[in-house]
DRENROVEX-726522 format. One record per residue (C-alpha): residue number from 1; x, y, z. Coordinates in steps of 0.05 Angstrom, whole numbers, plus 32768, in hexadecimal, padded with zeros to 4 digits. Layout:
# residues N
(rec NUM (X Y Z))
...
This chain:
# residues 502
(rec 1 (7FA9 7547 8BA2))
(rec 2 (7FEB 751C 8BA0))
(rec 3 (8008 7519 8BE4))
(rec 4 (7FFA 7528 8C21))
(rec 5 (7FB8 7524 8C02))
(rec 6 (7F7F 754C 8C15))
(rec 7 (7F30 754A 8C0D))
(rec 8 (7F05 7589 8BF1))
(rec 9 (7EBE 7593 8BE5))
(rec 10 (7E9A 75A4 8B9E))
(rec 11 (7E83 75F1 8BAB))
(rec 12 (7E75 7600 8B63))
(rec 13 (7E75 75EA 8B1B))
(rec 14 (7EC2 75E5 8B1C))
(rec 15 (7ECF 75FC 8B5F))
(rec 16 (7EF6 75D4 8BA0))
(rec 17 (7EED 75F4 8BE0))
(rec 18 (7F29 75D3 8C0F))
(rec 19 (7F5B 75E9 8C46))
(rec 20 (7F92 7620 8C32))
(rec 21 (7FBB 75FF 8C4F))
(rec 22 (7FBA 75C5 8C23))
(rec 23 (7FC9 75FF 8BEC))
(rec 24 (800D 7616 8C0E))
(rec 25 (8056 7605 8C12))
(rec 26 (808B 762C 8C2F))
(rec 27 (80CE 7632 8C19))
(rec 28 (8105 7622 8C4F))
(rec 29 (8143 764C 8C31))
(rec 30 (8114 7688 8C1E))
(rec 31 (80EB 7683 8C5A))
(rec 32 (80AA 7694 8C34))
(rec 33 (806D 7672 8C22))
(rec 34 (803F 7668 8BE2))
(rec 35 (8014 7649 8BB6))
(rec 36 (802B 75FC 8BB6))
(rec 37 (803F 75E2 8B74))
(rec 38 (800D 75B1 8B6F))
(rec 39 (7FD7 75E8 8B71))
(rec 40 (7FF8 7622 8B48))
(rec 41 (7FCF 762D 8B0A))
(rec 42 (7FE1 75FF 8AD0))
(rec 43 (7FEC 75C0 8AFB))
(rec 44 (7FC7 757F 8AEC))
(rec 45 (7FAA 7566 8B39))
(rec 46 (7F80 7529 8B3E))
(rec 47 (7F44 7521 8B59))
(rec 48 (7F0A 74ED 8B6C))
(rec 49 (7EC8 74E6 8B97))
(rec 50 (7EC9 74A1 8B95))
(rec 51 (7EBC 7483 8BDD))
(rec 52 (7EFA 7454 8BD9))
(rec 53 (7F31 745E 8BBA))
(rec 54 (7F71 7422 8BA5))
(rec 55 (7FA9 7456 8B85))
(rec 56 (7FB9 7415 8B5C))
(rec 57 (7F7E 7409 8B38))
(rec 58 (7F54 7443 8B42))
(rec 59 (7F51 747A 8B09))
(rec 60 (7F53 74C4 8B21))
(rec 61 (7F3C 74FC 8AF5))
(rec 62 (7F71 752F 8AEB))
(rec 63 (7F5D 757E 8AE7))
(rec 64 (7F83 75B5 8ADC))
(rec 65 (7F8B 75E4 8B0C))
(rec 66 (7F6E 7633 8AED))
(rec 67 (7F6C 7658 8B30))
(rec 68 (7F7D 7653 8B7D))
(rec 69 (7F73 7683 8BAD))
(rec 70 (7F82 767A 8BF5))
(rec 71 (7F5C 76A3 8C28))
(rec 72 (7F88 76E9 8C2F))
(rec 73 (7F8A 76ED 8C7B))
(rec 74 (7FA2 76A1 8C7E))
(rec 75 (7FDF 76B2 8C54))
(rec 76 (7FEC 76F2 8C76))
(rec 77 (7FF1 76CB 8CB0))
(rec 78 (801E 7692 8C95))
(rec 79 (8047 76C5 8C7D))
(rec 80 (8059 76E6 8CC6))
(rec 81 (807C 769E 8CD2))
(rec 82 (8077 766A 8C8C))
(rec 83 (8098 7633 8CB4))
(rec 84 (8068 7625 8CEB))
(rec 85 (8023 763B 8CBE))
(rec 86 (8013 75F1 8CAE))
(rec 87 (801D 75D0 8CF5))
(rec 88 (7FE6 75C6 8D25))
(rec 89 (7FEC 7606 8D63))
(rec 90 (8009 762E 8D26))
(rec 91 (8004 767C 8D1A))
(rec 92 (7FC8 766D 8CED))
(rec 93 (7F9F 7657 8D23))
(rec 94 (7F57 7676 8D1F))
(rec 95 (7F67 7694 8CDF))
(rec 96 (7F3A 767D 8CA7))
(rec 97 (7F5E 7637 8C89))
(rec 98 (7F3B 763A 8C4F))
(rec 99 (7F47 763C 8BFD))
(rec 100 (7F2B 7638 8BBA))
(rec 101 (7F3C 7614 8B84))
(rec 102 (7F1E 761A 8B3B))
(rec 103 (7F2E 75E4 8B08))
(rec 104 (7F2B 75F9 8ABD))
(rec 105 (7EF5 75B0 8AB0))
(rec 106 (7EB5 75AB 8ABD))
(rec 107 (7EA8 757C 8AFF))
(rec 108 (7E75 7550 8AE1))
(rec 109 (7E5C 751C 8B0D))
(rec 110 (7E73 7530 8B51))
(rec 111 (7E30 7557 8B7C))
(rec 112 (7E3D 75A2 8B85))
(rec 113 (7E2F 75BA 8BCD))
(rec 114 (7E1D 75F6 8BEB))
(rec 115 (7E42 7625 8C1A))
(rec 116 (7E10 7638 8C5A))
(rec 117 (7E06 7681 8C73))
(rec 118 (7DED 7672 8CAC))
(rec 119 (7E1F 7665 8CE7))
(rec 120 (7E24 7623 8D0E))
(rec 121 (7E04 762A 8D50))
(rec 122 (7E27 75FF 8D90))
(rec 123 (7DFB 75B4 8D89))
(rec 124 (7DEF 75B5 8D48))
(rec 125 (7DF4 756C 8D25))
(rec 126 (7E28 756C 8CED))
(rec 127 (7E53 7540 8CBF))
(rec 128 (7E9C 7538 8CBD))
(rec 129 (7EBB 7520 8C72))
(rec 130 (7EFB 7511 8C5B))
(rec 131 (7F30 74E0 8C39))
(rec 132 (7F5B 74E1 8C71))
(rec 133 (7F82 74AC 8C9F))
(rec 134 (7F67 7474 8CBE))
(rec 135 (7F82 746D 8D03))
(rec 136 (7FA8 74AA 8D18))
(rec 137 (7FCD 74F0 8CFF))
(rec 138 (8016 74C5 8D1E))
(rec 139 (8001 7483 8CEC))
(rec 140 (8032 747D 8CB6))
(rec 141 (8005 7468 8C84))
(rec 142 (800C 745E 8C38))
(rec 143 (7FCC 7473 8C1A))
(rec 144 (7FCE 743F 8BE2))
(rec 145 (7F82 7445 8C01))
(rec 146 (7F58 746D 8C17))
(rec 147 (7F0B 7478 8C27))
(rec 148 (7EDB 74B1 8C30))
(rec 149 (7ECD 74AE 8C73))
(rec 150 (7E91 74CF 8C94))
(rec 151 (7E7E 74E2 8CE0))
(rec 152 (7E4C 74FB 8CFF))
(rec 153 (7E5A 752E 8D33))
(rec 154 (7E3C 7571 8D51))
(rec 155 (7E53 75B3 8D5B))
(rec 156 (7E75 75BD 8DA2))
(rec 157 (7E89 7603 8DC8))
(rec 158 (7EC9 761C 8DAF))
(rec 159 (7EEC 7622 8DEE))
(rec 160 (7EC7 75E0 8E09))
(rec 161 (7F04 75B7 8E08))
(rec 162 (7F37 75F2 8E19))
(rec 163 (7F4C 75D5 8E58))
(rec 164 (7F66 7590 8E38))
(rec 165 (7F87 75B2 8E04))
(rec 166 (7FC5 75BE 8E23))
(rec 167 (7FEB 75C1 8DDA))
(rec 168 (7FD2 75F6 8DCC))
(rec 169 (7FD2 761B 8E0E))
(rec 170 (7F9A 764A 8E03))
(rec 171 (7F64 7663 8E37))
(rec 172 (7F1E 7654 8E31))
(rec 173 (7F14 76AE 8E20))
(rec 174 (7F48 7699 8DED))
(rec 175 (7F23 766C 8DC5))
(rec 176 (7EE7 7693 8DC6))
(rec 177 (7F02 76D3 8DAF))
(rec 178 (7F3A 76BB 8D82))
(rec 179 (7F22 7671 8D74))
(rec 180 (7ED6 7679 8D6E))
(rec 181 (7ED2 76AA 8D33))
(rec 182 (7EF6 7682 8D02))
(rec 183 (7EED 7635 8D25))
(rec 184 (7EB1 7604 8D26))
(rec 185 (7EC7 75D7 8D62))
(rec 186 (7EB1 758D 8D60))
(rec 187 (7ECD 7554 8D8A))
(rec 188 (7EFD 751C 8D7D))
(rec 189 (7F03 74DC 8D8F))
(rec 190 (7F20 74F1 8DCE))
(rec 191 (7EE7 7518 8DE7))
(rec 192 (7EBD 74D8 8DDC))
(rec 193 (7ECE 7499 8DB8))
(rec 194 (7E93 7498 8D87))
(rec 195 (7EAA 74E5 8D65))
(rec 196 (7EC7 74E4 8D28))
(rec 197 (7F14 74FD 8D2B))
(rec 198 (7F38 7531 8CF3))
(rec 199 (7F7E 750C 8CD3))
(rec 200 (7FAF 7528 8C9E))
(rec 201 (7F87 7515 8C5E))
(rec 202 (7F4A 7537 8C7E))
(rec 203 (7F63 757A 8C72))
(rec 204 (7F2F 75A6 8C4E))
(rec 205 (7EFB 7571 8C4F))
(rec 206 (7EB0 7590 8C53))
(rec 207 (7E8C 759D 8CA1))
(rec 208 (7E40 7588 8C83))
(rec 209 (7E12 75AB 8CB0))
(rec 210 (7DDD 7566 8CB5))
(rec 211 (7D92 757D 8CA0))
(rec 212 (7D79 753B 8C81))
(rec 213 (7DAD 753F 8C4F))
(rec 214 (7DFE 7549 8C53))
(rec 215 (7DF1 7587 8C18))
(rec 216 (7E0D 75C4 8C3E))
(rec 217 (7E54 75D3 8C4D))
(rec 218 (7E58 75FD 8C8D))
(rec 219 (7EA8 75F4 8C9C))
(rec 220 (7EEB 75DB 8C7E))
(rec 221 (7F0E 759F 8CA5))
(rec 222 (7F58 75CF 8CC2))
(rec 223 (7F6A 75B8 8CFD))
(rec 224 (7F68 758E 8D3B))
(rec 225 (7F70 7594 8D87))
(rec 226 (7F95 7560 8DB4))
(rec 227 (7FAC 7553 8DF9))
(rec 228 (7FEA 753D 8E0D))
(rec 229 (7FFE 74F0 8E29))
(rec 230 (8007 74D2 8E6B))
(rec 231 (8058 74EB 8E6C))
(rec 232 (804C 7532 8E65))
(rec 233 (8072 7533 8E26))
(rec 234 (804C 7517 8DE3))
(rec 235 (800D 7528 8DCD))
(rec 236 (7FD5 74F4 8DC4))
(rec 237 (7FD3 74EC 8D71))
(rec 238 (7F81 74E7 8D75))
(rec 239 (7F5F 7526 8D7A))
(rec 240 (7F3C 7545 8DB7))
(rec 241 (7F17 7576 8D7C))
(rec 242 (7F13 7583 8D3B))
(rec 243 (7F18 75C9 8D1C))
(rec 244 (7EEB 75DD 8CE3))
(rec 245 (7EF2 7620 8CC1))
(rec 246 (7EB4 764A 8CC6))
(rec 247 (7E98 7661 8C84))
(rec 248 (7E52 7684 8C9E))
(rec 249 (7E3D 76CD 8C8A))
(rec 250 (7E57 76E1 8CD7))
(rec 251 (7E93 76BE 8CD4))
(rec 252 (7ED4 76E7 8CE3))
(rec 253 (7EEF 770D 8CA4))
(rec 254 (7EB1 76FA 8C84))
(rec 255 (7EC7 76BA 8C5E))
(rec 256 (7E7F 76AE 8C3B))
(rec 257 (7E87 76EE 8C14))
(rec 258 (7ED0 76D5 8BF7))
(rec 259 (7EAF 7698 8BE9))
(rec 260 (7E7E 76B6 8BBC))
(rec 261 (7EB0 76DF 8B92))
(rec 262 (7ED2 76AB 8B83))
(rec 263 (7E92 7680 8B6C))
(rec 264 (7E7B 7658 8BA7))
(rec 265 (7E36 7643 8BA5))
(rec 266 (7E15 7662 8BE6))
(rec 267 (7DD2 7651 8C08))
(rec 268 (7DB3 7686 8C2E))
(rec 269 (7D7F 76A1 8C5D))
(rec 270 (7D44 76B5 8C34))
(rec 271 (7D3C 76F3 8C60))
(rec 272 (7D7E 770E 8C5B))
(rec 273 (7D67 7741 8C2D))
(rec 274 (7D29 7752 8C4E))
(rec 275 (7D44 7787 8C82))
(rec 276 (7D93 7786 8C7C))
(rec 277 (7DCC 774F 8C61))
(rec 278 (7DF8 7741 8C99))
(rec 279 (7E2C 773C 8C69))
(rec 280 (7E24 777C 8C49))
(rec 281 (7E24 77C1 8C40))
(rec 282 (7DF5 77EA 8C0F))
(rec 283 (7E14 7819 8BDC))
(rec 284 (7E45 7848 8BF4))
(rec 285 (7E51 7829 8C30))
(rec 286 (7E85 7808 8C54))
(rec 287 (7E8C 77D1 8C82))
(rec 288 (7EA7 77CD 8CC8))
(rec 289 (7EAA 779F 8CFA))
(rec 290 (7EA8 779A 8D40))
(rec 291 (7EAD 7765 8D75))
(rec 292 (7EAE 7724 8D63))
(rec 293 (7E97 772C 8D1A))
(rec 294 (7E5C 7769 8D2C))
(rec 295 (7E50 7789 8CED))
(rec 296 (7E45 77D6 8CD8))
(rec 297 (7E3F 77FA 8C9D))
(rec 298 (7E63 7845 8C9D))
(rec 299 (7E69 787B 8C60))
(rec 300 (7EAE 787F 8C59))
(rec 301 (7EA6 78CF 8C43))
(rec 302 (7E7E 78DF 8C7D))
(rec 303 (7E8C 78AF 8CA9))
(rec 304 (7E3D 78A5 8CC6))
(rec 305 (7E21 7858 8CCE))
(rec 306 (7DEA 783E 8CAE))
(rec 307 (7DB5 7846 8CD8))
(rec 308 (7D88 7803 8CB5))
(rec 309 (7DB2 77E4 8CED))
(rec 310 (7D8F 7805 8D23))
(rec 311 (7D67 77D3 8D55))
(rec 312 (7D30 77EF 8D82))
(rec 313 (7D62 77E3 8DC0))
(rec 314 (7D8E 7813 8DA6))
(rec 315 (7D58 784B 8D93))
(rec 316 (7D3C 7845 8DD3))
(rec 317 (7D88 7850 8DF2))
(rec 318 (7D94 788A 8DBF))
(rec 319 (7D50 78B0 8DD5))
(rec 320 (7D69 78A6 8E23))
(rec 321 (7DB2 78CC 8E07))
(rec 322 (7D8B 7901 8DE2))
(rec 323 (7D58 790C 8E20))
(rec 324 (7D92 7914 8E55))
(rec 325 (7DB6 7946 8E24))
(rec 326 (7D72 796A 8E20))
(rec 327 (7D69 795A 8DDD))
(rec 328 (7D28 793C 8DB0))
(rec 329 (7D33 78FA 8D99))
(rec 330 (7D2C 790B 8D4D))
(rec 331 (7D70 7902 8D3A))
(rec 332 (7D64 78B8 8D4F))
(rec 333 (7D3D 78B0 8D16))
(rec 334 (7D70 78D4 8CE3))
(rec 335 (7D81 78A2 8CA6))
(rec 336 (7DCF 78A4 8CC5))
(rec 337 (7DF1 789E 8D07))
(rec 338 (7E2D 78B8 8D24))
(rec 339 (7E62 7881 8D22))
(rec 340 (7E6E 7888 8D72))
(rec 341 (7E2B 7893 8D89))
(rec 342 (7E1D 7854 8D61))
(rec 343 (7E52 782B 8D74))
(rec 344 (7E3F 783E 8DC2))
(rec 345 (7DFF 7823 8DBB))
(rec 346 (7E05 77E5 8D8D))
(rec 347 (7E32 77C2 8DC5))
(rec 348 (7E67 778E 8DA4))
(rec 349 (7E4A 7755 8D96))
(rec 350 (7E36 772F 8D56))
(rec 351 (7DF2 774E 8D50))
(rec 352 (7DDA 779A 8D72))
(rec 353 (7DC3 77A3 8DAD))
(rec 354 (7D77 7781 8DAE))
(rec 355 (7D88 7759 8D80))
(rec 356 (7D90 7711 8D7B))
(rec 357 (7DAD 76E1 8D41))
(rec 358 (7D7A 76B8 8D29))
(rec 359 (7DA0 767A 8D09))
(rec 360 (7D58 7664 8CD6))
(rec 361 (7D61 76A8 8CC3))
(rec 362 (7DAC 76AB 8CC5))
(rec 363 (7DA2 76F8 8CE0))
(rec 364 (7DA1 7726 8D12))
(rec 365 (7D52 7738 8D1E))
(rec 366 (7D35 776D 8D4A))
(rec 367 (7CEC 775A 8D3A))
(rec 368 (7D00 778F 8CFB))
(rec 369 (7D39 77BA 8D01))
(rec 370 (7D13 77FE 8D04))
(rec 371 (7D34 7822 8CD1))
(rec 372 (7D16 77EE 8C9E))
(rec 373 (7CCA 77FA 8CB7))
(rec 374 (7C93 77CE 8C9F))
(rec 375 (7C8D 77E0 8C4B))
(rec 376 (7C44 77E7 8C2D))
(rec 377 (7C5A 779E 8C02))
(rec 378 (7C6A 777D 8C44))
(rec 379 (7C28 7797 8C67))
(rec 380 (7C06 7777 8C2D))
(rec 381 (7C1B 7733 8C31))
(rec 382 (7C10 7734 8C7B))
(rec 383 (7BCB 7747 8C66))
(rec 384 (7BC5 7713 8C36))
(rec 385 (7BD9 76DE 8C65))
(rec 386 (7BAC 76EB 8C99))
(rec 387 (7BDF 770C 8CCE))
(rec 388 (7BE4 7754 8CC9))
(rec 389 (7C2D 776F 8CD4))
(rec 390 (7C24 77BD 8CE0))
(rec 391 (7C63 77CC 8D07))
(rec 392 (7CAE 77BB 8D0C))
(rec 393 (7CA0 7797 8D46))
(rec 394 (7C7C 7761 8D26))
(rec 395 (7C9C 771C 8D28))
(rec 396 (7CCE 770D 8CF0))
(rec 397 (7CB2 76C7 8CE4))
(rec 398 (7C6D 76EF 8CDC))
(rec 399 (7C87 7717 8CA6))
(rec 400 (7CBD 76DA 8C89))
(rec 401 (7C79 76B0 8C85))
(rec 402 (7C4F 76E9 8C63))
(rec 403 (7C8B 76FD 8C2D))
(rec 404 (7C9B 76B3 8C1B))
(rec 405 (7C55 768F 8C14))
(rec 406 (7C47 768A 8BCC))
(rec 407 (7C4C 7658 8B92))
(rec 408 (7C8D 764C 8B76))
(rec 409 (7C8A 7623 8B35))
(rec 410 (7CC5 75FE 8B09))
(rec 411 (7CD1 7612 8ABD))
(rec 412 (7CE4 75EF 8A8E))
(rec 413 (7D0C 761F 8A63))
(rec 414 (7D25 75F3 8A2A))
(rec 415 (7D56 75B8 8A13))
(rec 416 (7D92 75A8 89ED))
(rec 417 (7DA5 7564 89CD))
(rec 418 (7DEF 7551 89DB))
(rec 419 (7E16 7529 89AA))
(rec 420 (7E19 74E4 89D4))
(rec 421 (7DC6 74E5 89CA))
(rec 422 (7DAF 7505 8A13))
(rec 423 (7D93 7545 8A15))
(rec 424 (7DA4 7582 8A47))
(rec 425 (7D60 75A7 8A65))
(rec 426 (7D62 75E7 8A7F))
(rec 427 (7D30 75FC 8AB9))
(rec 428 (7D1B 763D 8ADB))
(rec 429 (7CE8 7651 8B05))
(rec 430 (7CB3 768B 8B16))
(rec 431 (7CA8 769D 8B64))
(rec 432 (7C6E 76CC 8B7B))
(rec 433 (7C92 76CC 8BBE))
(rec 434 (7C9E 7714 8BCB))
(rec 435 (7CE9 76FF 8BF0))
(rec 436 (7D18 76C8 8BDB))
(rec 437 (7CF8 767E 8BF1))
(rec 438 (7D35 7656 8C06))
(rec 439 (7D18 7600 8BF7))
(rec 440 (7D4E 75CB 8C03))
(rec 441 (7D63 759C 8BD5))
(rec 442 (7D32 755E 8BEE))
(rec 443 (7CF2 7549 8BF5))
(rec 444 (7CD1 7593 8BDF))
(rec 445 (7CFC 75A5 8BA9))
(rec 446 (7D11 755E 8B86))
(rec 447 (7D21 7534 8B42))
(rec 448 (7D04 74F8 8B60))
(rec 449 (7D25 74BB 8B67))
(rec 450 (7D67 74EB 8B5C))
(rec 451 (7D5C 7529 8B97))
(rec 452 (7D95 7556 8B86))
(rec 453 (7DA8 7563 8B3D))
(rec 454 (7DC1 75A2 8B45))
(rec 455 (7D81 75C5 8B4F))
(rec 456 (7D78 7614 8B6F))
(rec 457 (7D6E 760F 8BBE))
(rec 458 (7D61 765D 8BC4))
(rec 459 (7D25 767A 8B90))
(rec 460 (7D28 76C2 8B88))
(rec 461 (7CE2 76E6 8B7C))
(rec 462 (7CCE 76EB 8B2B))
(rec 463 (7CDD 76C8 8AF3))
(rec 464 (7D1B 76AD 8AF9))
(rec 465 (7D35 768C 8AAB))
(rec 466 (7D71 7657 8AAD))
(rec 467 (7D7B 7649 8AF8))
(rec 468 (7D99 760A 8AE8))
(rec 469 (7DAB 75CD 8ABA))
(rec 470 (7D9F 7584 8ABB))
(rec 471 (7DBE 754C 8A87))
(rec 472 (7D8B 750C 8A80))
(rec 473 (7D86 74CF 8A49))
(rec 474 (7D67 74D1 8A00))
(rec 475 (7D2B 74A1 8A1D))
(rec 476 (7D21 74C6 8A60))
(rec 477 (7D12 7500 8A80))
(rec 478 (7D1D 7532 8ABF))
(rec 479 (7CE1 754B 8AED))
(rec 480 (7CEC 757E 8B1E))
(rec 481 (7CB9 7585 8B50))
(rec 482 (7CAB 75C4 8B82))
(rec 483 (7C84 75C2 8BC3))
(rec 484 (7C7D 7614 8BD0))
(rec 485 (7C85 7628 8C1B))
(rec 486 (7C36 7638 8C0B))
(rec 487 (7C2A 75EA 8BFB))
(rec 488 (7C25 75EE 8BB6))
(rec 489 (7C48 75B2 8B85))
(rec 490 (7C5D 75C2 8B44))
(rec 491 (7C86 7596 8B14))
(rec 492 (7CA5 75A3 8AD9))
(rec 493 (7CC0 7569 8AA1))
(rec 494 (7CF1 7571 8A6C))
(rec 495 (7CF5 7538 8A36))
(rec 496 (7D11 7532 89FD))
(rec 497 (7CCC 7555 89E1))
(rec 498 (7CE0 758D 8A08))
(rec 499 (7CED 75E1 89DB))
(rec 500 (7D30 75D9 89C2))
(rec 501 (7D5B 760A 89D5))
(rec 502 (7D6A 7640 89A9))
């Protein structure tokens, strides 16, 4: 993008997930900051994936910019103090640093990733990308060239380098309640030599989350963290961390969901939907948060919660209230709760009382909250399996196991003969899973030699027409082959002999 340049990941067909602040410029006379030129819609950027990159000889494709949005709370922030909103220890700090831009081409030939739910949990083994510096952020460098550099790293605790990070001067309870929310934490080069280290370049470069293969975003390169020299008076221009916006369903102002309205491709627990999605409310309802990104769901015209959100912990603790008011206990089991009572007994945390966030599952599970109960479809699948589930205190991976075990099989639908001689194919599929099946990209859901062409991760139950497209030669074809969670392998082939499409 120019200069300073900056690195962004494909989200989408014509989508570039990068840092806001990459997006912004502010104004020195007016004291007010914006859109950047270079980014307003209209203007020609240029962009490549190529891993190195000589400005001289290289040829960049240019696309035209057709939207950019910049994550609201970021700006609102950058606009208390537009000066200081770029610079590391700025008023932005743990606000989301995140933006979308959408291109009016298509992106052909650059792999689309996926945006992952599920939160990053302290250890995890990740990937660090970007097109930044060599050396360090104080290198005056020209950039005539530049390579896509890659590092493995891991996820660290947020306030884990607090003490040495004396430019910033925050307390260890400050990074974990204002930091934490927003901020995946991994170390630089000055926590240990072999870490990978953030430099201007890097901004908005993808966090992979590392499961076999670098396909899921989980964070946005923002930031770093440094110490300061032997004289007390310069910082160290190598990074003691690195600061990676946070882009999970629990993440603070709920950046996933602005993601997906703005046409982010998501990947997703399969059992979000089977008791309650953390990142929503059903119809009519509202939601609310609490603690460090606990959510709630209240009718605005009533004001009464939800009470799907209920855990057995906090039934138990509302029967104990109604008992030493010398009450029944029935209006525990009422469809809604009073907001106070409610909020009293959830406690302030990410997930309710007695409940516990399950990161496979990306949600909080109480065995099954009890206002779901255990549905006549869900007893019968357990049945089928083998392992009965009669209650709502059977174990979600029981039920997960019983709801998701069945054949899913590739379609072809139909294809379309291009004007250079290839041919398009269109594929679907048909699941007799009863809940989404969520299959990555790999060895179980593959188009052989080539793993990822763009293929569905998460299969939704039914017949599903036109899930996705792939482009092959006159003389060849494209096989996509399914291994079900039950152990079943299905392929299907398009060829040039293939139902044209209508």
């Amino acid at each position: 993008m120019r200069f300073p340049l900056c690195t962004a990941a494909k989200v989408g067909p014509r989508h570039l997930l990068i840092a806001a602040h990459c997006m912004l410029a502010a104004d020195e006379f007016s004291n007010t900051i914006g859109l950047s030129w270079v980014v307003q819609p209209g203007a020609r950027i240029l962009i490549t994936n190529r891993p190195e990159v000589d400005f001289a000889t290289t040829e960049l494709t240019p696309v035209t910019v057709a939207e950019a949005h910049v994550f609201p709370e970021f700006l609102a922030a950058c606009e208390q103090d537009p000066m200081t909103c770029n610079r590391v220890g700025g008023v932005s700090d743990g606000m989301p640093d995140v933006g979308v831009i959408v291109v009016e081409e298509e992106l052909a030939g650059i792999p689309t990733a996926r945006v992952d739910l599920r939160p990053v949990l302290v250890g995890e083994p990740l990937a660090i990308q970007g097109y930044g510096c060599r050396d360090s952020i104080h290198t005056q460098e020209t950039y005539a060239q530049i390579e896509l550099k890659h590092a493995r790293t891991f996820a660290m605790p947020a306030d884990g380098a607090a003490y040495r990070d004396v430019f910033r001067s925050l307390t260890p309870a400050q990074y974990r309640e204002q930091i934490a929310p927003s901020i995946v934490m991994t170390p630089g080069p000055v926590v240990a030599e072999d870490q990978g280290g953030l430099c201007p370049g890097d901004s908005g470069g993808p966090l992979y989350r590392r499961q076999g293969r670098n396909d899921v975003v989980v964070g946005v390169n923002a930031s770093y963290g440094f110490i300061i020299d032997e004289t007390g008076q310069d910082i160290v221009p190598v990074p003691l961390t690195n600061w990676h916006t946070r882009l999970d369903a629990l993440s603070r102002y709920r950046v996933s969901n602005w993601l997906i309205e703005r046409g982010a491709r998501v990947t997703f627990s399969p059992l979000l939907d089977l008791h309650l999605d953390v990142a929503q409310c059903a119809d009519g309802f509202e939601a609310r948060y609490v603690g460090l990104g606990g959510l709630y769901c209240v009718d605005p015209r009533t004001g009464l919660v939800d009470a799907r959100m209920i855990t057995l912990d906090m039934l138990a603790g509302c029967w104990e209230r109604a008992a030493a008011a010398g009450e029944g206990g029935q209006r525990c089991y009422e469809p809604l709760w009073d907001e106070a009572e409610y909020l009293a007994l959830r406690g302030d945390g990410f997930c309710a009382i007695g409940a516990t966030f399950d990161v496979r599952l990306g949600a909080c599970v109480n065995g099954l909250f009890t206002g779901a109960g255990v549905s006549d479809d869900v007893r019968a699948a357990c049945a089928e399996l083998g392992t009965p589930c009669e209650s709502p205190d059977e174990p979600m991976t029981t039920i997960h196991r019983a709801l998701t075990t069945a054949p899913v099989r590739p379609i072809i639908e139909c294809v379309r003969r291009q004007r250079d001689g290839s041919y398009v194919a269109s594929f679907g599929y048909e699941s007799e899973a009863r809940r989404a099946v969520h299959i990555v990209p790999g060895a179980d859901n593959t188009f052989g030699a080539v793993v990822d062409r763009g293929q569905v991760a998460d299969f939704f139950p039914g017949r599903v027409r036109n899930a996705f497209s792939v482009r092959f030669g006159a003389s060849e074809s494209a096989s996509w082959t399914l291994t079900s969670p039950d152990g079943t392998v299905a392929t299907a082939t398009a060829s040039a002999s293939s139902p044209r499409c209508r």
